[in-house]
FIRO-611871 format. One record per residue (C-alpha): residue number from 1; residue in three letters; chain; x, y, z. Coordinates in pm, whole numbers. Each point is the difference from the previous one (the first is absolute). Layout:
N
> n_res_chain_east_north_up
> NUM_ALA_A_X_Y_Z
...
END
This chain:
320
> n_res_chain_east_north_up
> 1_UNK_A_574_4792_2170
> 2_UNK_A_108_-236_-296
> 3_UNK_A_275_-65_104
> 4_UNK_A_-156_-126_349
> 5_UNK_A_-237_-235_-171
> 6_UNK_A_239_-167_-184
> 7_UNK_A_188_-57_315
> 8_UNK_A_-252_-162_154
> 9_UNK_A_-75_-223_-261
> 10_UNK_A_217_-229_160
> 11_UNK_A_-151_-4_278
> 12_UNK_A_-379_-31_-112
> 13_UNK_A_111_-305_-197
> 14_UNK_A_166_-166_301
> 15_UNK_A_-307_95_262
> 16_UNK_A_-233_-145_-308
> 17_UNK_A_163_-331_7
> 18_UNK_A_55_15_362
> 19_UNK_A_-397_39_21
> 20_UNK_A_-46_-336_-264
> 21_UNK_A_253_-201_215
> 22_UNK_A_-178_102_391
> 23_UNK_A_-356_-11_-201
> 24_UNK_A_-219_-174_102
> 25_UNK_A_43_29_392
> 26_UNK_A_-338_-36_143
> 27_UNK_A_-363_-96_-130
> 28_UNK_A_-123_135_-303
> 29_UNK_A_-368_146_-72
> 30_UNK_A_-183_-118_-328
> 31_UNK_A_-323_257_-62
> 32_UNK_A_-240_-199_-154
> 33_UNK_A_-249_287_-98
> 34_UNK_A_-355_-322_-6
> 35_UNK_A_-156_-151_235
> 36_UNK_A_125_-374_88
> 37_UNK_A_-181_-282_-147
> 38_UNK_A_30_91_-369
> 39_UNK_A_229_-149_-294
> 40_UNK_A_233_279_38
> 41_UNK_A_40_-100_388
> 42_UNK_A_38_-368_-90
> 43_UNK_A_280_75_-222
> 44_UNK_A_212_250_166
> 45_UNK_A_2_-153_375
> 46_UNK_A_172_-344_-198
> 47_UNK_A_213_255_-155
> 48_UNK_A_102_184_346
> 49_UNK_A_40_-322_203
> 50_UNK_A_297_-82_-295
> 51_UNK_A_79_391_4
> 52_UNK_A_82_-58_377
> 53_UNK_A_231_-344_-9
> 54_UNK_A_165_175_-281
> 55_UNK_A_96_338_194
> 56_UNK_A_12_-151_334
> 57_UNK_A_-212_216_160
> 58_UNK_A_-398_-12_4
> 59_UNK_A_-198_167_-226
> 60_UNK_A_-322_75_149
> 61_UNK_A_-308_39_-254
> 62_UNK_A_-181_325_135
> 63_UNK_A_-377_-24_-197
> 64_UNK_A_-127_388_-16
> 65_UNK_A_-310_-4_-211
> 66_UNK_A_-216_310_-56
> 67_UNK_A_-68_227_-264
> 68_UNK_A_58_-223_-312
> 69_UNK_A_351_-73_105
> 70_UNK_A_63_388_68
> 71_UNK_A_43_-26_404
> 72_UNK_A_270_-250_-3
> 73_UNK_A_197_161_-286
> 74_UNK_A_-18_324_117
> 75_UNK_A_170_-117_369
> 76_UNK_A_283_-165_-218
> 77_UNK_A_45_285_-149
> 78_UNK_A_91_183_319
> 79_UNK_A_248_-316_126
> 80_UNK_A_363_130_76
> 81_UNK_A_249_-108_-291
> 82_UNK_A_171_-296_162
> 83_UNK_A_-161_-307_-126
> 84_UNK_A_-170_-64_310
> 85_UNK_A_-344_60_-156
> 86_UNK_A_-91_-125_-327
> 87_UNK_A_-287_0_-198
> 88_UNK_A_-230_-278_-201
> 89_UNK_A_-71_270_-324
> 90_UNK_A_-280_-148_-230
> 91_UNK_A_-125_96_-328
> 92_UNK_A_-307_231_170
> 93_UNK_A_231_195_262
> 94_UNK_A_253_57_-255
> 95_UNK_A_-90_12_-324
> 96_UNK_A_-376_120_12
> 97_UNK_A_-64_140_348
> 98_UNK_A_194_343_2
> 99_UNK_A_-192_128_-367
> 100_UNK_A_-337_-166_146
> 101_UNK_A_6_198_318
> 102_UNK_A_27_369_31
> 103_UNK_A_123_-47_341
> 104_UNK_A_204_-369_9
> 105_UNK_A_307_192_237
> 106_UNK_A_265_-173_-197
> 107_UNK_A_168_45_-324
> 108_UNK_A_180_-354_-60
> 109_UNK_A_215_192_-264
> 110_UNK_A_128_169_354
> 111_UNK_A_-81_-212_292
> 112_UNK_A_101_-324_-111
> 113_UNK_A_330_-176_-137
> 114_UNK_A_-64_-351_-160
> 115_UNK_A_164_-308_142
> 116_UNK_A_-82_-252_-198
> 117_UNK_A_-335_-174_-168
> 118_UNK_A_-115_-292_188
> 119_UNK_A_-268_-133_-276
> 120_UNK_A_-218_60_-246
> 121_UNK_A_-407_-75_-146
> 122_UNK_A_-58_48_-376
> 123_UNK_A_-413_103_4
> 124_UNK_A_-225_-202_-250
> 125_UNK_A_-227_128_-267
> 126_UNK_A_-324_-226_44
> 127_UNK_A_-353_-20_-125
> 128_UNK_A_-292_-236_55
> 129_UNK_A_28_-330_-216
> 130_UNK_A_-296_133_-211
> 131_UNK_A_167_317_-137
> 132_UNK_A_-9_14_-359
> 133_UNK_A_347_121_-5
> 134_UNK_A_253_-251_46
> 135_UNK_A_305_187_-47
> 136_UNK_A_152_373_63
> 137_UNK_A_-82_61_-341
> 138_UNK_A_-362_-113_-32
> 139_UNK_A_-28_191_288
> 140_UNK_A_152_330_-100
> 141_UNK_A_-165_-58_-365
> 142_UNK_A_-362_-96_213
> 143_UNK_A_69_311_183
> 144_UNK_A_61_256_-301
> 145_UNK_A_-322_-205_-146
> 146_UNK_A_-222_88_278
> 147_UNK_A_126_318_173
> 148_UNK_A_-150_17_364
> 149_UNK_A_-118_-324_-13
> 150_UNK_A_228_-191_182
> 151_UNK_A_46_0_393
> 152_UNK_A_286_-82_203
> 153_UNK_A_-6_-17_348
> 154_UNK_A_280_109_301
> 155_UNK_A_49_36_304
> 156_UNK_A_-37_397_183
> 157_UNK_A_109_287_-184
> 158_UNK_A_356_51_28
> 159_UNK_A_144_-342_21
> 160_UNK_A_194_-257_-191
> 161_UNK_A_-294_-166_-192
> 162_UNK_A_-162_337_-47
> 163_UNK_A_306_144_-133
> 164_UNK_A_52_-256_-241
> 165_UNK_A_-319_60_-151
> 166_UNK_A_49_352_-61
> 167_UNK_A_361_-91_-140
> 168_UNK_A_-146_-276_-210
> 169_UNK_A_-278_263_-155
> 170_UNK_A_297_244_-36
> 171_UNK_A_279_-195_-218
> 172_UNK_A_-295_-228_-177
> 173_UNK_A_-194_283_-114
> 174_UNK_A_-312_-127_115
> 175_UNK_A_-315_81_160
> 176_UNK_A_-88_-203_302
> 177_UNK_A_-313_64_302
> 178_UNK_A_295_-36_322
> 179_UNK_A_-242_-131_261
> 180_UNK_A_173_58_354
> 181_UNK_A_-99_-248_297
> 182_UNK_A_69_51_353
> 183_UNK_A_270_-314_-19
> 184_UNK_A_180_-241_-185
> 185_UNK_A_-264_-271_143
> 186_UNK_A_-341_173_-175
> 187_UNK_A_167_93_-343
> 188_UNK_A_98_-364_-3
> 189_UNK_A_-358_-174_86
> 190_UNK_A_-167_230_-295
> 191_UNK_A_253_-98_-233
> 192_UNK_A_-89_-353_70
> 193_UNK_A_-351_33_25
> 194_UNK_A_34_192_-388
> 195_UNK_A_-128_326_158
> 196_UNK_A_333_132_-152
> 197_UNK_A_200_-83_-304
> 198_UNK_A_379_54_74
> 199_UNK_A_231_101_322
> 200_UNK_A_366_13_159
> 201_UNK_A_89_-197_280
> 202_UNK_A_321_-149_102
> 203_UNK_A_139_-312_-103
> 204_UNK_A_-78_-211_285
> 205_UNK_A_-422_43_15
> 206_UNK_A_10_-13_-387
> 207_UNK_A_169_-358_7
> 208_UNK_A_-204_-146_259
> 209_UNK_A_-347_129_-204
> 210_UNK_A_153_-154_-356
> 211_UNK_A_95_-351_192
> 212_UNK_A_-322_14_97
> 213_UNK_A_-148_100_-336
> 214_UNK_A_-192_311_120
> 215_UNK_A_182_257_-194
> 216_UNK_A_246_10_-325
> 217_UNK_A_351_212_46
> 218_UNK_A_90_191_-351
> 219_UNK_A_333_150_141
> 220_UNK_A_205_88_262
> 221_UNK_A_201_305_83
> 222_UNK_A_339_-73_43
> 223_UNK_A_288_109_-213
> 224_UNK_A_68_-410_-65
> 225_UNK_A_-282_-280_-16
> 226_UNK_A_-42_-190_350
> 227_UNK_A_130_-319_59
> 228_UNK_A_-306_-111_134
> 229_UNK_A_-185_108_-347
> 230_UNK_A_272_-66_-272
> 231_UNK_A_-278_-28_-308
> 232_UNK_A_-144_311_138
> 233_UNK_A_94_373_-142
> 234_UNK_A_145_286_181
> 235_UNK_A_-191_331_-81
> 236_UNK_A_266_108_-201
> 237_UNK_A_39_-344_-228
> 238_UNK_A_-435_61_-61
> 239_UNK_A_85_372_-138
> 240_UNK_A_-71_242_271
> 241_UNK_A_405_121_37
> 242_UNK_A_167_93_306
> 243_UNK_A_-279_-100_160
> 244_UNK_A_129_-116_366
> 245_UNK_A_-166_-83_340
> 246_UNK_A_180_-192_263
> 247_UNK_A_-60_-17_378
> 248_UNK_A_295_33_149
> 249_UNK_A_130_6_398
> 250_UNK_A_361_88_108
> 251_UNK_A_205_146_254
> 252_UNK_A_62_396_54
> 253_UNK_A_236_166_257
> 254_UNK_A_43_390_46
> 255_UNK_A_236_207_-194
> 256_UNK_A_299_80_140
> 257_UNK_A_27_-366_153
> 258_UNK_A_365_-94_-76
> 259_UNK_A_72_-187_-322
> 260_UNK_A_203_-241_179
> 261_UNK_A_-324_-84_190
> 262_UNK_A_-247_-7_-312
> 263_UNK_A_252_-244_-141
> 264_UNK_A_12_-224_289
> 265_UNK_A_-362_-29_-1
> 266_UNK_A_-96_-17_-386
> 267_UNK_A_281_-304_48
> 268_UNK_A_-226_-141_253
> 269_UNK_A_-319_36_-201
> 270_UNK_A_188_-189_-306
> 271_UNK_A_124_-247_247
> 272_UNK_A_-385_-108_135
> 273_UNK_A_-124_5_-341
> 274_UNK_A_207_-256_-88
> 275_UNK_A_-109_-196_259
> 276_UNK_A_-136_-309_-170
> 277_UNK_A_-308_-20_260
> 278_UNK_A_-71_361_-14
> 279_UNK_A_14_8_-406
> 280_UNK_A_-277_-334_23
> 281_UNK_A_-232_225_294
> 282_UNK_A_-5_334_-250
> 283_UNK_A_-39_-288_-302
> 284_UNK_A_-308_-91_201
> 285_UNK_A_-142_376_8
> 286_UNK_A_97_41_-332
> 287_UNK_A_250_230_33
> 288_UNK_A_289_40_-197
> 289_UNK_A_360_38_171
> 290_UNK_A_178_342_-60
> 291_UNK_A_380_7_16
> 292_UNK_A_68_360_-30
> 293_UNK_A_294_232_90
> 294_UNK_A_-133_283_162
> 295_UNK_A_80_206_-293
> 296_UNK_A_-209_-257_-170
> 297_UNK_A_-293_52_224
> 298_UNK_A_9_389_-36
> 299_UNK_A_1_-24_-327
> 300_UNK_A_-341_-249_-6
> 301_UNK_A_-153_238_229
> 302_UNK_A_22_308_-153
> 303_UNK_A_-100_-149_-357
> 304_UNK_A_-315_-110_183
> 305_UNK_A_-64_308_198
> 306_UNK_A_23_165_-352
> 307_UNK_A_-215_-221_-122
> 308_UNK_A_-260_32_265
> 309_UNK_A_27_353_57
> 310_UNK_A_-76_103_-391
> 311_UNK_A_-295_-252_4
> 312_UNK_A_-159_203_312
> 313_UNK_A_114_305_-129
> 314_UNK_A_-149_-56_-370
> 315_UNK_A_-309_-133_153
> 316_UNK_A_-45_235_251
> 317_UNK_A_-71_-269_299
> 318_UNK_A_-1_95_318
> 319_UNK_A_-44_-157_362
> 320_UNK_A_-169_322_169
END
């Protein structure tokens, strides 16, 4: 039987790049797993129209929203292995969805191989422009000060802001009320109104409120300072180590799709991002480009499944 497979080795190698050279031969399917509409659609269906001049064949953007993102991963996950159906992973199908859910029907350690990154939003530490605190350490010292006292608000249980929280009140040592909303939106408008003292929300809706002078950002999440905040901390720089929190998107195909493939497409994904019009539309969403190998983008993956996983495991959050 050894001596078999080595045989064939040959022969595996050649159909592999036979596979690359043939690929791609007719129109490719990109699962988006959200509805249209949303920043995540406005971002990938520039990237696919550049995916598709770059492959020379169309790839078709194939929105399948339900169940938090769960629906449309879980028919990726079922795609044959040929690099005819791709999917749009994101930080809550990937990273947080499969320990949130008892039931998700994926394991992305399993299901999925990465691609490639596409881009990248640090999240913002922000609190309303009256906050005594106005650093990471006033805070953590007003925090230890007043145990309980202090409220920060998130969107539902389970998600990124949420998750933050508990990760912030894990590595800080602190004592915070977590005060859950149904949405992004409602956390937001108490914060403002001073109904609550501190949140996490992505980059983008914490620039527009400090432009506009309606809240004051103390950090953000991302292993390096953003370029749109140089005089502003990461996390990490403010004391709370290895604290990280990025929203990411990128593109997954099936295992067992031939490396010859994956490399011909995570060539196409570098090739749009360095697009000079595509880099100014994700500047413009505030998104950060990612050019990643796909070893690169396993490897960012499973540090924040890790990451994500012990937070919901140590907190014991769950969706059900």
């Amino acid at each position: 039987m050894r001596s078999w497979f080595i045989a064939c080795l040959p022969a595996v190698s050649f159909g592999c790049a036979a596979a690359g050279q043939d690929y791609p031969a007719h129109t490719l399917t990109l699962i988006v797993p959200y509805p249209p509409g949303g920043g995540v659609d406005a971002m990938v269906r520039i990237v696919a129209e550049k995916f598709s001049a770059g492959l020379g064949e169309q790839v078709i953007v194939d929105n399948r929203s339900g169940g938090s993102g769960n629906v449309g991963t879980r028919a990726a996950a079922k795609a044959a292995p040929d690099g005819y159906t791709l999917l749009l992973g994101h930080t809550g199908t990937i990273s947080i969805n499969p320990a949130l859910y008892g039931n998700a029907g994926y394991d992305p350690r399993r299901d999925f191989s990465g691609v490639g990154l596409i881009a990248s939003m640090p999240v913002a530490l922000i609190a309303h422009p009256s906050f005594p605190a106005k650093s990471v350490a006033d805070l953590i010292a007003l925090a230890k000060r007043e145990p309980g006292q202090l409220n920060m608000g998130t969107s539902a249980v389970g998600t990124g802001g949420y998750l933050c929280a508990e990760l912030f009140k894990s590595i800080a040592g602190v004592d915070l009320q977590i005060i859950p909303y149904k949405g992004t939106g409602p956390a937001l408008n108490d914060l403002i109104g001073g109904q609550v003292d501190l949140m996490f929300t992505e980059l983008a809706s914490a620039l527009e409120l400090s432009r506009a002078g309606k809240v004051r950002i103390l950090a953000v999440t991302a292993p390096q300072r953003a370029t749109e905040l140089p005089d502003v901390p990461t996390l990490i720089e403010a004391g709370v180590p290895d604290f990280i929190s990025e929203t990411w998107n990128g593109i997954s195909a099936t295992p067992g799709t031939p490396p010859a493939i994956v490399t011909k497409l995570n060539g196409a994904v570098l090739d749009v991002l360095n697009m000079p019009e595509v880099r100014a539309h994700l500047a413009a969403l505030n998104l950060h480009p990612a050019n990643t190998t796909p070893a690169q983008a396993a490897e960012f993956i499973a540090a924040d499944t890790r990451r994500w996983t012990d937070v919901i495991r140590a907190a014991g959050i769950t969706a059900e």
